[in-house]
N, C-alpha and C positions, 0 to 999 in steps of 0.2 A: 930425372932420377928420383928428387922425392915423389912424384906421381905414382911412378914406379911403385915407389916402396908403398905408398897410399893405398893403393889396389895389390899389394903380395898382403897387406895388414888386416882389408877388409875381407878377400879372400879365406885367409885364416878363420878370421871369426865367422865365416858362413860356414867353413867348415869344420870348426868346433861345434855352432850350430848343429848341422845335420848329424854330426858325431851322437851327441844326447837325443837325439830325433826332435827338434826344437822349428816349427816352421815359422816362417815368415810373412807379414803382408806388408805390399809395397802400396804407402797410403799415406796422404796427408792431414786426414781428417780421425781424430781421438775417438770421436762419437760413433763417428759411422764402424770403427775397430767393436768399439766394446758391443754397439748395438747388434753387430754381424755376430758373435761369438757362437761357435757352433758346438753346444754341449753332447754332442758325439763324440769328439775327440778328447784322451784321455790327458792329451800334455797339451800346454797353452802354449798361443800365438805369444811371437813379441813382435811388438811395434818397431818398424825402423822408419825416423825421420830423417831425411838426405837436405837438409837446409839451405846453409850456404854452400855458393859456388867453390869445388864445381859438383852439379848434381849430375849424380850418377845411380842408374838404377839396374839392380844387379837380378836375374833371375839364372833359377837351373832346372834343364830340365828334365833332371830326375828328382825335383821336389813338385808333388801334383800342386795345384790351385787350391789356395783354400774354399772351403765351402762357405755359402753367406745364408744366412739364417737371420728374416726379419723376428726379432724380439723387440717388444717394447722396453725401453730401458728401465721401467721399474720391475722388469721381469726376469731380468738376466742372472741366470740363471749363477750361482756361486759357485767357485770352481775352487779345490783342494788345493791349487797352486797359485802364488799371486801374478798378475800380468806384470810380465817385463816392457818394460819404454827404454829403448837405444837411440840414441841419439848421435847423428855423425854430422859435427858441421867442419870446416876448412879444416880445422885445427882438431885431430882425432880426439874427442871426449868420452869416456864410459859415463853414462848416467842414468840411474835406476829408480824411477819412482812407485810409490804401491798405486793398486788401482783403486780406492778410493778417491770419488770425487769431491770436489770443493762443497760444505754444505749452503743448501739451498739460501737464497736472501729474499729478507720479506721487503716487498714491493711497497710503494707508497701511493696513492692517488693521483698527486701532483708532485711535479720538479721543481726539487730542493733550491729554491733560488732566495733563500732568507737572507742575504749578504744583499741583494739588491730590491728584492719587492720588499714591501710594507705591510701590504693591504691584500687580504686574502682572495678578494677579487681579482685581481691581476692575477694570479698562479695557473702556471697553464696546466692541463691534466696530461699524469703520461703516459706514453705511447703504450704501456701496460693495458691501459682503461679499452683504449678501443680492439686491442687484440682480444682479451678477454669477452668483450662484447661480442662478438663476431661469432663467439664458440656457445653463447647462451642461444641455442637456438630454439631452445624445448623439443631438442629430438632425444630416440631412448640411451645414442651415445654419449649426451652429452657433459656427462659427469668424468665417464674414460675419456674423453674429447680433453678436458679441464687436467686430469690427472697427466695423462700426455704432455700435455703441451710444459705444466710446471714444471715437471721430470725434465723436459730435453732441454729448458732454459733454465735449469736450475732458479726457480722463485718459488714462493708462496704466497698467500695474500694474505695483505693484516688486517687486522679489524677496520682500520680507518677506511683501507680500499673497501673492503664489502659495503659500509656502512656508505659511503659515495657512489657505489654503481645500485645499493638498490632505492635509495634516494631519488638521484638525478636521472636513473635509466630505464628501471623495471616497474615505474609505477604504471597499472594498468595491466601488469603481467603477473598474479598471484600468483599462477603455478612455477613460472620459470624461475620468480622470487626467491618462491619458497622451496624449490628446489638446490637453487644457488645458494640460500642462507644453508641449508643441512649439508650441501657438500661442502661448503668453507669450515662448519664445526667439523669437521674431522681430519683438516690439514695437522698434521704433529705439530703440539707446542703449539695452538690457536685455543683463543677464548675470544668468544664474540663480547662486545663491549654493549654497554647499555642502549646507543646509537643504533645497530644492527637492529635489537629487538624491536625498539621503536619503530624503525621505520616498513621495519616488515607488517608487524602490526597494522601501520596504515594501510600500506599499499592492499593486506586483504582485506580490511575495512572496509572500503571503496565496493570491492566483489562482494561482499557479505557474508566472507566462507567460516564461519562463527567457530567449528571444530578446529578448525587447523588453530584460529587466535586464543582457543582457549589452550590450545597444544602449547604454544608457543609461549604465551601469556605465563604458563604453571615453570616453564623452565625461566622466565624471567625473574619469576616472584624467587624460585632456589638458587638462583646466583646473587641475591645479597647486595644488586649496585644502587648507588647511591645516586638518586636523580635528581637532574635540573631542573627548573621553570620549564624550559622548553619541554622537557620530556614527560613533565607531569599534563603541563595542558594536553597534548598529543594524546598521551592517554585517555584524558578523560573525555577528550572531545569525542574519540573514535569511539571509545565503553557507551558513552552517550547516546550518540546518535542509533548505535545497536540496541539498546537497552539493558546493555550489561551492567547492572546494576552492583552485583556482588564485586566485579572487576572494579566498576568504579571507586564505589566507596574503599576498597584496598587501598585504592593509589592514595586515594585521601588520606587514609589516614595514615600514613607514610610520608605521605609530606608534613602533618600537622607533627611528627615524632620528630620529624630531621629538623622542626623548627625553621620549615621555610612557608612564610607568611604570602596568602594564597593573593593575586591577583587581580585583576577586574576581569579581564579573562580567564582565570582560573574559574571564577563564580560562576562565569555568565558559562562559559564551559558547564560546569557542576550542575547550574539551574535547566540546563538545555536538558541533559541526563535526566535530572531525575523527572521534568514534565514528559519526559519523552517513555520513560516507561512508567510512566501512571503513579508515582510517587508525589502528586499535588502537595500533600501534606507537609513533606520534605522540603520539597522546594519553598514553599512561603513560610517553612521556620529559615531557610537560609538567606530569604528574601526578608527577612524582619532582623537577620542577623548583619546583612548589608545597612541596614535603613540607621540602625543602630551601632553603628562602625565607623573605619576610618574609609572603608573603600564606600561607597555611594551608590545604588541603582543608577544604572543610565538607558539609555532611550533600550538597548538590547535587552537587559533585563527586563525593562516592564513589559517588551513586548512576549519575553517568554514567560511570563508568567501569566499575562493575558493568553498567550497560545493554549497554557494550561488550563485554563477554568473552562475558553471556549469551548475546547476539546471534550471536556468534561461535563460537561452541559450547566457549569455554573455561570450564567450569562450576567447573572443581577452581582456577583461577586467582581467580575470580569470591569463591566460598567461603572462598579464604585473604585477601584482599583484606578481604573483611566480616569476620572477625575480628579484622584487623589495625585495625580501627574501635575495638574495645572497649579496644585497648593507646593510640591517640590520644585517648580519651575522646569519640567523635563517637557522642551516641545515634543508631542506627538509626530509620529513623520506618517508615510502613506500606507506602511507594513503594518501600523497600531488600529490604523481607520479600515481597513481591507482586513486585517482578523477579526475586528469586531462587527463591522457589518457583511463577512460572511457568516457570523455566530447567531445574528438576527434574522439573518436570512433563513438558517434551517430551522430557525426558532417558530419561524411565522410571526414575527414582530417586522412586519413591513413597513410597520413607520419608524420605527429606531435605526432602518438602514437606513431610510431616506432621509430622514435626520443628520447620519451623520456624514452621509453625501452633501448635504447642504454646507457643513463644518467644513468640509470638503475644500467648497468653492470658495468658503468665505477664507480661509487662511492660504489661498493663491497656491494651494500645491499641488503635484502632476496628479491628475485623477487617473488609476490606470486602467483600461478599457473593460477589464472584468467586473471594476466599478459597475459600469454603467447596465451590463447585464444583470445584474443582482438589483439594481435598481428599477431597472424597466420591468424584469421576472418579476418583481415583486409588487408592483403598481399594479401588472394585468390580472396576478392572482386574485388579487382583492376588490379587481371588476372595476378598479381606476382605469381606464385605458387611455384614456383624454388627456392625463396626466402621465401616463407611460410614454406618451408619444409628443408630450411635448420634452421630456427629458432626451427622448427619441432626435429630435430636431437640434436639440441645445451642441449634443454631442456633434451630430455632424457638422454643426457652424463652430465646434473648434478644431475640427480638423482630424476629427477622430473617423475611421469606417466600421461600421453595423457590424455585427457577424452575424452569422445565420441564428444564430439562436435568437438572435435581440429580433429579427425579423421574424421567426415561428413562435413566441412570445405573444406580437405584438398582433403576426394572424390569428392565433386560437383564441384572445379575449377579444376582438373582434368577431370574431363566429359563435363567441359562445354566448355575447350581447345582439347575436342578431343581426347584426350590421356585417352582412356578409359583401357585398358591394364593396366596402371600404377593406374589408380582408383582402380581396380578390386582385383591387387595385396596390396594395401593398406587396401581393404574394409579386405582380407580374412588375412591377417598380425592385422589387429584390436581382429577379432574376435578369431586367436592364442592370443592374449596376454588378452584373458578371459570378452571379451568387448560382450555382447549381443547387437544387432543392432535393434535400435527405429523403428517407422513406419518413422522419419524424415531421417535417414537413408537411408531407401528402398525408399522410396519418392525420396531421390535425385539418386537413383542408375537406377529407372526406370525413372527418367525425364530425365536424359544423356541418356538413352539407346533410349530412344522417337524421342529425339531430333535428334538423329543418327543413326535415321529408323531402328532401331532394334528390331521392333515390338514383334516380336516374343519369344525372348527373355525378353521384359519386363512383358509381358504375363504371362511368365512362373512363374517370379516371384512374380505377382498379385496370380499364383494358390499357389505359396509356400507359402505366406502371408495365406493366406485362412485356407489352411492345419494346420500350426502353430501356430493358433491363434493369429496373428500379426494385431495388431489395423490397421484399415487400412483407414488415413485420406483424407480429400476432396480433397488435394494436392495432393495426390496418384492417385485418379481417375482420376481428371483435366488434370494431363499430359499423360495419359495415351488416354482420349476421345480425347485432344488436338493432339497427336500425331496420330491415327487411322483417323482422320478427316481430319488431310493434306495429309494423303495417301490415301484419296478416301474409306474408308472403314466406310459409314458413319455408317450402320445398325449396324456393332459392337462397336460403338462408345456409336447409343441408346441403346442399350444393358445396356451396361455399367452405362449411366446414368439413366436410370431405378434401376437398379440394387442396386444401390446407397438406393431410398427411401426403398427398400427391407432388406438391411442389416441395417437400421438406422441411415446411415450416411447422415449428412444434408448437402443440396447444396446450396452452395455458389455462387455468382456471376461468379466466376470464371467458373465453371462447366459448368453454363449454356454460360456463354461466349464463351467456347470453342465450345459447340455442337450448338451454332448460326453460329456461324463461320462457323464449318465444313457444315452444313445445305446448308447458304448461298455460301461459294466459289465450292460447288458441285449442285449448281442452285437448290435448292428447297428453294427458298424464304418464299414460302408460309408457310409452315413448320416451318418455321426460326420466323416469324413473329408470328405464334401461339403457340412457347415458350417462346418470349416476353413478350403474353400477360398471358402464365402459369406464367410468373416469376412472374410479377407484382400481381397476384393471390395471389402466395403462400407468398408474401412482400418480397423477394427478392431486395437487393438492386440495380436496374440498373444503370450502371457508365456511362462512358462517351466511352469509350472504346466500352459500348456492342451497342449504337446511332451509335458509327464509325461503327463495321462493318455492321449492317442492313443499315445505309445512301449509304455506296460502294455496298452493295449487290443492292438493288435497284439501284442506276444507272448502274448499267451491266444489270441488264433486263431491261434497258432504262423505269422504273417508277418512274421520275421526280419527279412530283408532290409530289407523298408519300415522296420522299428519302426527299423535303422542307419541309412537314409534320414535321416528327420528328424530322428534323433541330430543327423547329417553337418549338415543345413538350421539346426539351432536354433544350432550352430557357428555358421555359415557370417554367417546373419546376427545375430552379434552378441549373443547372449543368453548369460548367461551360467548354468552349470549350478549345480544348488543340490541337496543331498545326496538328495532326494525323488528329483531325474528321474533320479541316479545309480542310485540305488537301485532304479528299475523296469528302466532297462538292465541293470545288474547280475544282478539277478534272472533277466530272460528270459533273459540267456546264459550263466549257471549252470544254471538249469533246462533250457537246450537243451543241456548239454554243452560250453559255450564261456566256460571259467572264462580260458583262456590271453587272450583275447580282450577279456572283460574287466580284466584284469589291464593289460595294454597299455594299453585307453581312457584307464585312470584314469594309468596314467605323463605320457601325452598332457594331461591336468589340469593338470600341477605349474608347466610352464614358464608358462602362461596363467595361473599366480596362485591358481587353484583347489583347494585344499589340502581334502580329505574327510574328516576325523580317523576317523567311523565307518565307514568304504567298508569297508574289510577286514574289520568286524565283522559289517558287515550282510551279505556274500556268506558268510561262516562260517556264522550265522545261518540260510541261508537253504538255503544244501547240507546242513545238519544237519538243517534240518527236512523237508526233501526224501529222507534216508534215506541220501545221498552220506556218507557220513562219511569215505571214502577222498579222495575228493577235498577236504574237508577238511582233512585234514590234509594233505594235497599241498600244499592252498594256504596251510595255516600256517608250512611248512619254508619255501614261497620267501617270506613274511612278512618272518622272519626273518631269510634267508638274504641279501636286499636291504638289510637295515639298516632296514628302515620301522617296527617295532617291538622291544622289549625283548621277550626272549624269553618272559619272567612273563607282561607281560600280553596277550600272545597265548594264553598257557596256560589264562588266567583266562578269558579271550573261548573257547577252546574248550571248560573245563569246565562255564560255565553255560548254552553253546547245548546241550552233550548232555543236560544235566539237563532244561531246555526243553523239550526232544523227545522227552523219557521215557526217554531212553539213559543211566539214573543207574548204572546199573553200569559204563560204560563210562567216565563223568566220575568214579566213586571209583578207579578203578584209574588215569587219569590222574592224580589228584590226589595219590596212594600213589606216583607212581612217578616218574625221575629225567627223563623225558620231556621234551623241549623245556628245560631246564636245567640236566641233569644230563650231563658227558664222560667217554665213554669212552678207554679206552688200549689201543690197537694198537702195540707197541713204544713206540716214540719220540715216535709220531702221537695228539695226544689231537682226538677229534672227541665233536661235539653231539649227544647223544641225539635223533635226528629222530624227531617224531610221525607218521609212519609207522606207525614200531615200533608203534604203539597198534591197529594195524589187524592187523598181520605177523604180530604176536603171540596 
């Protein structure tokens, strides 16, 4: 009977229902109701939940099906009537709520379990963190992805979560980062926390994407938060390392205002900065400001402030600095000995690295194998080879292995003393111990063989190169054209550099240098002169080197005028002269008679900075050996006579070009006699023995 009455009661209100035109959806799910709502119909659905037993579900079928219309739920659309929710459970209830939902909750990183953990270690992260993860995909949905998902689970994310997932998850992923930090600032009622900014910071730090951090960085500075230790070093590390200099010093001085007293790593932070963008000055007032303090330099500091000077080329400042280590008691470690004799090394102070290679050994610490490069490279440069190779040996009886450099090092000062036998046995000893040889390699294997008219044989190895697919660089051919060229064999030389735009290898000055050369000291000038003006064609750089030999080629086919020509040109644009191309001018126009002339060029020298210490030697030199001894000494009196040398050693410059030149009797009776040093007295008048007299007499 109640059932009865149950079902006459629901009855009714379906058809009070249909009465108002009120339709129905038979649904257990809120979501899925409000998400469907179809904004074509003019009157709203009401919910009917059928709960407890007994469920019963009632349909008619003179009421159609509602329509389902996917909307996203923050898009649904607002309707002039509020949604009704009916609810029938055993016991008949009316119950009416508005359709407003619950507002959204901000999420947390980890679960709340502060009742029983302690230690923030232990917190596990929650099940939030990795669904959110899942939606960061860097696709073009992914912000509607994000927006979606908080919407249908009612959350938002608070600062602390963003600050944890771009932390621990998105380093390595600037764009996704920094996408994820702009969508979290626009969750309603979100302010990113000092945290957020920080870490986004780093994470684009890493990529270098400088715009976006100064994007970022200016909305940091207008929000006013107050930072930690942590967040300052952070700072200044990443500003640092960039060379953001202006950025840097911001944070500084923000932390010196907040009164938070700066670090050992805040310093050594701050000193990395400012060396790193060329602030040396900076750094060693901050380094003086340490030394004078409570906080102390330690082994990181001095090595960056040694990073500094090296970089800088202040090597002698560098070196009094590391001493100044051993009076503070700060042991040097292998980072202080490895930056300072790589600084020696580009210095060409090859005993100061070996030096402190030796300091090396003696204080028992790990030498590290780039060491040993720098050392042997630098033995062979200075035609030690004897001693590059036994540093060669030491390494390997500790257990250290060669690299190729330390073995093409060890072959080109070998080849270039001559001692090609012992190269060769080195070159084929490399390649036993499983070393494949570079084109730098073969490069120095045939410039020794070139150099030491071994044409033939270097030849052979240009065809094994070929064969083998072996890169084969413009320093490969240059010494190759270079050497064919001073033995007269110029056609195989153009061959070769032909050859060159054939395989794709590009020519460099050098190339053409060498095949001007060979052109001009095998008399085709002309030739020589219309790959000067191909170089210049193809933009080739001409040096000063390639003026020198077309200026000598031309005064050996005695064409003056031209060889002044590009004197005037290599002026004109900018190059500057260097004692060689003086010396082929000089030459031609001492040998043509036009000492006056060159005398003038080189006056023309002095104001432009160009100062020739030997110019006057070599044109003495050069008319001695030419048989000129009169004008010789012509040009020893105006020497003198201008103030450009002491009179001695002009004497000494003219008695051992006569000896030179087989004119030894001529050089002992200068040397016998008061000539060029010696005054005479005319009354009242004392005047200089002019070297003339050497001639007159």
């Amino acid at each position: 009977m109640a059932q009865a009455n149950h079902c006459r009661s629901l009855n009714q209100i379906l058809h009070s229902f249909k009465q108002v035109g009120v339709r129905y959806i038979n649904s257990l799910d809120p979501c899925r109701f409000i998400s469907n709502f179809s904004p074509k119909l003019k009157k709203p659905y009401i919910y009917l939940n059928f709960t407890s037993k007994p469920k019963w579900v009632f349909t008619s079928s003179n009421i159609s099906p509602p329509e389902w219309v996917n909307f996203p739920l923050f898009r649904v659309p607002k309707s002039k009537k509020p949604y009704r929710y009916v609810n029938f459970t055993s016991k008949p209830k009316w119950v009416f709520t508005s359709s407003n939902l619950p507002p959204p909750e901000w999420v947390q990183p980890f679960i709340d379990l502060s009742d029983l953990v302690t230690d923030r270690k232990d917190l596990k992260p929650s099940p939030w963190v990795s669904q959110i993860l899942n939606l960061l995909d860097d696709s073009q949905l992914m912000e509607q992805n994000l927006d979606v998902y908080c919407c249908k689970f009612l959350i938002k994310l608070s600062p602390s979560f963003v600050a944890y997932v771009l932390k621990d998850y998105l380093s390595g992923k600037p764009d996704i980062a920094f996408r994820f930090f702009h969508w979290a600032g626009k969750q309603k009622g979100y302010a990113h926390n000092c945290e957020c900014y920080v870490f986004l910071i780093q994470i684009l730090s890493a990529s270098r994407e400088l715009d976006r951090i100064r994007h970022v960085f200016n909305e940091f500075k207008n929000s006013g938060f107050l930072m930690n230790v942590a967040a300052v070093n952070s700072l200044i590390r990443n500003f640092g390392e960039l060379g953001m200099v202006e950025e840097l010093l911001w944070v500084w001085r923000q932390m010196k205002e907040n009164g938070m007293e700066p670090s050992l790593y805040t310093y050594n932070f701050l000193m990395n900065g400012l060396v790193n963008s060329m602030f040396i000055e900076s750094a060693e007032r901050v380094f003086e400001v340490m030394e004078s303090g409570k906080v102390n330099p330690d082994i990181v500091t001095y090595n960056t402030i040694l990073k500094g000077y090296c970089r800088y080329g202040k090597l002698q400042k560098a070196m009094e600095k590391f001493r100044d280590m051993e009076v503070r008691k700060v042991e040097p470690d292998k980072i202080t000995y490895m930056t300072l004799m790589q600084a020696c090394y580009a210095e060409g102070d090859f005993g100061a690295c070996l030096g402190l290679y030796h300091e090396i050994e003696e204080k028992n610490l790990d030498i590290p194998p780039h060491a040993y490069t720098l050392v042997i490279g630098g033995l062979c440069k200075i035609g030690k080879v004897l001693e590059g190779f036994t540093v060669f040996e030491n390494m390997i009886n500790k257990g250290f292995r060669p690299n190729l450099s330390i073995y093409t090092a060890l072959i080109d000062s070998y080849m270039k003393h001559g001692n090609l036998d012992e190269a060769m046995r080195l070159f084929d000893s490399m390649k036993n111990e499983g070393f494949e040889p570079d084109e730098v390699t073969f490069g120095v294997i045939v410039n020794g063989l070139c150099k030491s008219g071994r044409l033939d044989e270097a030849m052979q190895w240009l065809e094994y190169c070929q064969n083998n697919n072996v890169a084969i660089n413009a320093m490969f051919y240059s010494s190759l054209i270079d050497g064919l060229g001073k033995a007269g064999r110029v056609d195989e030389a153009r061959e070769l550099f032909e050859e060159m735009a054939e395989k794709g290898c590009m020519r460099d000055s050098y190339c053409y240098n060498a095949l001007i050369d060979a052109l001009a000291k095998n008399g085709k000038i002309d030739e020589a002169l219309m790959l000067f003006k191909r170089m210049e064609d193809e933009g080739c750089d001409q040096t000063v080197y390639t003026y020198t030999i077309l200026i000598s080629g031309l005064f050996k086919e005695h064409q003056n005028e031209e060889a002044l020509k590009l004197w005037h040109m290599m002026i004109d644009k900018g190059i500057t002269p260097n004692a060689a191309s003086f010396r082929a001018l000089s030459t031609g126009l001492c040998l043509s008679g036009k000492v006056a002339r060159a005398c003038k060029i080189l006056d023309e020298l002095a104001p432009m900075g160009v100062i020739l210490e030997t110019a006057f030697e070599d044109m003495i030199n050069v008319l001695c050996k030419a048989g000129r001894i009169k004008e010789a000494c012509k040009l020893a009196d105006g020497i003198v006579d201008r103030g450009r040398e002491i009179p001695g050693k002009v004497r000494t410059v003219l008695i051992n070009a006569l000896r030179k030149t087989g004119n030894a009797d001529m050089a002992v009776k200068l040397m016998h006699s008061k000539i060029g040093i010696g005054y005479d007295r005319m009354g009242s008048i004392k005047r200089r023995v002019k070297f003339r007299i050497l001639i007159e007499s």
